[in-house]
N, C-alpha and C positions, 0 to 999 in steps of 0.2 A: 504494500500500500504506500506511494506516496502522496506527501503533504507538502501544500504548497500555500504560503502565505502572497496572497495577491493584493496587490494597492492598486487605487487606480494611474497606471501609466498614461504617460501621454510623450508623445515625439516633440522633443525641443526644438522647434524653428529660433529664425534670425532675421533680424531689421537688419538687413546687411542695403544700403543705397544704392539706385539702380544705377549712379552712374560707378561704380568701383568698378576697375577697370574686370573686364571678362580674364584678362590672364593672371589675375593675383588671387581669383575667387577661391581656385585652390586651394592657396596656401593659407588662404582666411580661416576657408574654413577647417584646413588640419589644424590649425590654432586654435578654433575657436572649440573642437574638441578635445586637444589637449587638455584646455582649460576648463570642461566640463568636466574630465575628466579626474583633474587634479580637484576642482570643487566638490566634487564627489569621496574623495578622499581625506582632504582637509579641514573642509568648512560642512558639508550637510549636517552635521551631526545636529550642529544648533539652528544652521539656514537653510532646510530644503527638503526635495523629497531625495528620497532615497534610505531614508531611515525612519524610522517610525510611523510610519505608511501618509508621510503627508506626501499629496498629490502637486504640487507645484514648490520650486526653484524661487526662493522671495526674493522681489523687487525690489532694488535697491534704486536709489537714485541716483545722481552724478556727484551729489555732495556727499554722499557718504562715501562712493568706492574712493572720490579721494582721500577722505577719512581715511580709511583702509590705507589707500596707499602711501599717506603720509607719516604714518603710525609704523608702517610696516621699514620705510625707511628711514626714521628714528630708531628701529631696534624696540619699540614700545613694549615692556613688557607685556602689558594691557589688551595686547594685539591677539588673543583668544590664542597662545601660545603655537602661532604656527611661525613667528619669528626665526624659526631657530632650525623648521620643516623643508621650507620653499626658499628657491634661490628667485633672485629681483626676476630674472625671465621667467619663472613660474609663475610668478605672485602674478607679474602682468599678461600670462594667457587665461588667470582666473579670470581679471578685473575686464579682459577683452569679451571673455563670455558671457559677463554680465551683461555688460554694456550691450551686447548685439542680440543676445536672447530677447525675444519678444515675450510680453509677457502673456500667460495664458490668457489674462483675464485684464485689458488694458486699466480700465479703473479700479484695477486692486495697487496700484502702484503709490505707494505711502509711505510717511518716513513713518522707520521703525525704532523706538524708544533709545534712547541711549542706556546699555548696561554699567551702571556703578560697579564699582570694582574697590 
């Protein structure tokens, strides 16, 4: 017998701009799954599906992922302990997947609280 825990999935698209050039689309998007895939690894735990059956990838905005990425190159302890995980080209194939993933749900796009630490 087996058992299978099922959430509901969904295929991650991308706002990718229709004029980016046809011959970099490539390598966009090997990028842009890298960084799905390092998001998956690094960050879901607390932002996303792929763990605990939540069904959508949370929206971030442009001011937070700089957050992120200002924190990240500070060294910020503060930084959900992947400072010390992710090299600067990782951290920035995460921030690019953000940025290009479309959101399932365009009006669920909100800032999301600051964590005290």
């Amino acid at each position: 017998m087996v058992f299978c825990q099922c959430a509901h999935h969904y295929k991650i698209t991308y706002n990718i701009p229709d004029n980016y050039p046809e011959a970099k689309r490539d390598e966009l998007m090997a990028t842009l799954e890298k960084g799905k895939i390092l998001f998956k690894t690094n960050c879901s735990e607390c932002h996303g599906i792929f763990t605990k059956g939540k069904a959508d990838v949370t929206n971030f905005t442009n001011a937070q992922l700089d957050n992120y990425n200002s924190r990240f190159l500070r060294r910020d302890p503060k930084n959900h302990g992947v400072i010390n995980k992710m090299s600067q080209e990782q951290m920035n194939e995460v921030l690019l997947f953000l940025k290009f993933k479309k959101p399932r749900n365009p009006d669920s796009v909100k800032v999301m609280p600051r964590k005290r630490f």
